[in-house]
N, C-alpha and C positions, 0 to 999 in steps of 0.2 A: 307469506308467513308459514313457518312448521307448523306441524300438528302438535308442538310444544311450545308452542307461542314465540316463538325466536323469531326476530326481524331480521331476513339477510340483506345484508348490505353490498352494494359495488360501489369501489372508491372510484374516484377518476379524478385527477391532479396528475399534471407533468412534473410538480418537483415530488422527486424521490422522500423525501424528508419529511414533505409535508403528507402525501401519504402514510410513511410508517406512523407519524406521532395520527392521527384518525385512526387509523390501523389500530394503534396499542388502545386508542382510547374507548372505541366500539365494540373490540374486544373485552374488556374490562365489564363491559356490563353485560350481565347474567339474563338478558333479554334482546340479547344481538349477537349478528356474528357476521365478521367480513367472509365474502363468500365469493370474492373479485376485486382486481385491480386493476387501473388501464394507465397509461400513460400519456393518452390522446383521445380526442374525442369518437375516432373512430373503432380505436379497441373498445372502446365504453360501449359505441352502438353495438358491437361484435358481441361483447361478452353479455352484454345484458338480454341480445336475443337466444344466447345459449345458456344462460342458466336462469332468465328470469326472476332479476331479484327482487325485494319489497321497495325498495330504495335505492335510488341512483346519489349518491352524493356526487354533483359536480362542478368542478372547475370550471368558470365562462370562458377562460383565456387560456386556449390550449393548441399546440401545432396537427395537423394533416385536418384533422376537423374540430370546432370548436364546440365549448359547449352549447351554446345557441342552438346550434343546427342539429348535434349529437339530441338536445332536448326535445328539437322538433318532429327528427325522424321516430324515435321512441315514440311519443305522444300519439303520433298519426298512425303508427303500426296497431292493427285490431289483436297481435297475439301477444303484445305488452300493455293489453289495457290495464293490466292491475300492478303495473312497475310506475311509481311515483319519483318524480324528482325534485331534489332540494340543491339550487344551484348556491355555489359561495362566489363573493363578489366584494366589492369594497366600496364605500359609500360615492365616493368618486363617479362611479360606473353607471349612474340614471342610466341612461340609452339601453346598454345592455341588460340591464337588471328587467327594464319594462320589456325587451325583444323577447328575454327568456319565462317571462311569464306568460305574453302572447305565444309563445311556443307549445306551451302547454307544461312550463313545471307549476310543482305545489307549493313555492316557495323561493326564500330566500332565506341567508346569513351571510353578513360581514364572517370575512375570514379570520379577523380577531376576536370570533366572539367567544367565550368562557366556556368550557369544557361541559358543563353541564346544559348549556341553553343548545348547543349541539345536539346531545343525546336525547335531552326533551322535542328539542326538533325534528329528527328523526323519526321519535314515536308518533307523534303527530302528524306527518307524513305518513307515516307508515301505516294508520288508522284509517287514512283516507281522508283526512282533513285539510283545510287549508292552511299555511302557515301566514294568516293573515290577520291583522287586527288593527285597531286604529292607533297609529305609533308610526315607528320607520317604513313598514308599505305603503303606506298611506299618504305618510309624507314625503318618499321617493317617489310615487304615481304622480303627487301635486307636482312636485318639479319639474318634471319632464312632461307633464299636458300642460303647464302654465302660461307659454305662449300662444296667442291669440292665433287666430283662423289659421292652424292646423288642419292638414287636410284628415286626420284621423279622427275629430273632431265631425267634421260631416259626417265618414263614413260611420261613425259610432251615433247619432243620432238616426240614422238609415235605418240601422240594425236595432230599435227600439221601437219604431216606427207601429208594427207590429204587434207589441204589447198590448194588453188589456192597461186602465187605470191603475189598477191595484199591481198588477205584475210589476208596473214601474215603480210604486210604492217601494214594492218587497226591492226591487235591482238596487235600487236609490239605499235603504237598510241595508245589503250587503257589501255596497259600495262602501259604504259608512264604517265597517266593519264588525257591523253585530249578527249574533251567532244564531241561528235558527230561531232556540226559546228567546232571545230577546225580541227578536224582529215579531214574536208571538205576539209579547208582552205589549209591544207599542202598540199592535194593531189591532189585536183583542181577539186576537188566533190562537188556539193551540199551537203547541212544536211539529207538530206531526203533519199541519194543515201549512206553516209555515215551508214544512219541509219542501212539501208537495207543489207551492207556488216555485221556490228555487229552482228544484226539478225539473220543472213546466218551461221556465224560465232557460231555463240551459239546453235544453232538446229545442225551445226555440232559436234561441243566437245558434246553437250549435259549438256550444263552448262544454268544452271537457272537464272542468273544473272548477271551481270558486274563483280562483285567482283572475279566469280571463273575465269573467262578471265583473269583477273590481276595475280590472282595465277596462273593458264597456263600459261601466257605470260613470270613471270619470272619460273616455273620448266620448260620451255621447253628451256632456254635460249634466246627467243629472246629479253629481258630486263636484262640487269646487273647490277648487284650495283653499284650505283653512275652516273647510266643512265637516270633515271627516265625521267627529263628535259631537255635534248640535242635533239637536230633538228634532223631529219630522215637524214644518209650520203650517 
């Protein structure tokens, strides 16, 4: 982000069209500015190591490298630790949508979604937050862990293993998709103590973000489908 609070943006989509109308539209708002464009996923990796934007917006289905992987190398580079990504996709796409958050982006959007849930989307990435909450992530992670003895499933109960009681607590709450002060609230934590268990929590797994917590939370089990919003029992 500027020293003027501007979020730059890098687009990346292969159709031309669908770039310019993002293009017009992230320009339009007086707290962004497109600062790149790719055509493939591999100009995306290109350009985002050379101008280091706040936001990658990108396409999952693109030619020479896709977004999946363009997501992954981003993520795992230490000199784009503070480039976030917001992948678009279409409800269709579970498999991918769940690869692309394993990857390391902060998010998702359906490609038809309204111009404003976009731009809100962006800021919120671009904060550092997860674009996550109990609704369509939630209900796209259920679908795709909903078949039984997954081998992802083992490995995500491995990777818990670990934990203290309480850390699984807080995993299980973010899984669920409430926000620091709530997971507070339920536990009888402060925001700040809350925080600190997530933190704890993530330098354990080794997970760079919210979103891959979410994906832990439901492969290890401790989130089921159809759980997302029920009270801790």
């Amino acid at each position: 982000m500027t020293a003027a609070g501007v979020l730059r943006v890098l687009l990346a989509d292969d159709q031309h069209l669908v770039r310019s109308a993002f293009a017009m539209l992230v320009g339009s708002a007086p707290d962004m500015e497109v600062v790149g464009e790719a055509a493939d996923g591999r100009a995306a990796l290109e350009l985002a190591r050379a101008i280091k934007p706040d936001v990658v917006v990108m396409d999952i289905r693109m030619p020479t490298l896709d977004g999946i992987e363009a997501t992954r190398l981003i993520a795992s580079d230490p000199e784009l630790a503070r480039v976030r990504v917001l992948v678009l996709t279409t409800y269709e796409d579970d498999d991918s949508v769940l690869a692309a958050l394993r990857a390391g982006a902060g998010g998702f959007l359906v490609k038809d979604t309204r111009p404003a849930e976009l731009l809100a989307a962006i800021r919120t990435i671009g904060a550092g937050e997860a674009l996550l909450s109990p609704g369509p992530t939630a209900r796209l992670i259920s679908r795709v862990l909903r078949l039984p003895a997954r081998a992802e499933t083992e490995s995500g109960s491995a990777r818990v293993a670990d934990l203290s009681a309480r850390e699984r607590e807080v995993l299980t709450l973010v899984g669920r998709g409430l926000t620091n002060a709530e997971i507070g609230t339920l536990l009888g934590l402060s925001p700040l103590t809350a925080k600190t268990h997530v933190s704890r929590i993530m330098s354990k797994l080794n997970a760079r973000d919210r979103p891959q917590l979410v994906v832990t939370a439901y492969e290890s089990g401790l989130v089921v489908p159809g759980d997302e919003t029920s009270p801790m029992s």
